[in-house]
C-alpha positions in Angstrom: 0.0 0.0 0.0 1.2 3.5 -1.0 2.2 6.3 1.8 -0.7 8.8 1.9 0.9 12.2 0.7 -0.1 15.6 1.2 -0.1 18.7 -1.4 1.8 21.8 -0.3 -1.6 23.6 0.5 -2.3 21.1 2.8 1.5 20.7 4.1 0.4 24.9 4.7 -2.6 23.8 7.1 -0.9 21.2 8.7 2.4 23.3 9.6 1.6 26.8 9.7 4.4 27.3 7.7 3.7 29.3 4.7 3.8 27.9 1.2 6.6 30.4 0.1 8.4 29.1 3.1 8.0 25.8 2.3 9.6 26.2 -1.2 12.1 27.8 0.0 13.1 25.0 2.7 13.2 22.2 -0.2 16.6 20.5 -0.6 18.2 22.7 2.3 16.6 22.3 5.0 13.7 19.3 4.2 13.7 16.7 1.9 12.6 17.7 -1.7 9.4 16.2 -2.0 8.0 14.1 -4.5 6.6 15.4 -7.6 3.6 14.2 -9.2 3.4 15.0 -12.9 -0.3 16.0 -14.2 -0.1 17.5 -17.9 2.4 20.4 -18.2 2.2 20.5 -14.1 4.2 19.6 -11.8 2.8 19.0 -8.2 4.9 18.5 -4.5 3.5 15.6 -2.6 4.9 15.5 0.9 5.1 12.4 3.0 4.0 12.5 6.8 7.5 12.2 7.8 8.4 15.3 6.0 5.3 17.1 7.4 6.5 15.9 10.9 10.2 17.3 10.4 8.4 20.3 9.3 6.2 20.8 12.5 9.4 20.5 14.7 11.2 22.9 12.9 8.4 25.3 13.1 8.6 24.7 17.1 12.3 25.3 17.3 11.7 28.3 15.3 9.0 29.3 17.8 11.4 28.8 21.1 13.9 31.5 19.1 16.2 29.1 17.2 17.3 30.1 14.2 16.4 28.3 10.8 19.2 26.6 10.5 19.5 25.6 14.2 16.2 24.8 14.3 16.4 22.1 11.4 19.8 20.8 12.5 18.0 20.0 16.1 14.6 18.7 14.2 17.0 16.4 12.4 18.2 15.1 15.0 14.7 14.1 17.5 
């Protein structure tokens, strides 16, 4: 059975972390997430685990951390 995956407006809801944000996060500081091909579209699917690494970042950012501190100590829960 496939992993459920979640689109990046959903990922949104989820984290409270803003789309833009979340773009801007791929490759350095979560994993890329999958891309579903529709047409000429391109769509980000993420995987609970990557909404998960998401969430704590967001609380490490909340307690003051900085982005990168925050995902380096997210990384390692």
């Amino acid at each position: 059975m496939k992993e459920r995956t979640f689109s990046i407006g959903d990922a949104e809801k989820l984290t409270r972390v803003s789309q833009r944000m979340l773009r801007a996060w791929e490759g350095r500081h979560i994993p890329v997430p999958e891309r579903i091909v529709c047409g000429d579209r391109a769509y980000r699917r993420y995987t609970q685990g990557q909404i998960d690494l998401i969430k704590r970042i967001k609380k490490y950012q909340d307690q003051g951390y900085t982005l990168k501190m925050a995902a380096q100590k997210a990384r390692e829960d």
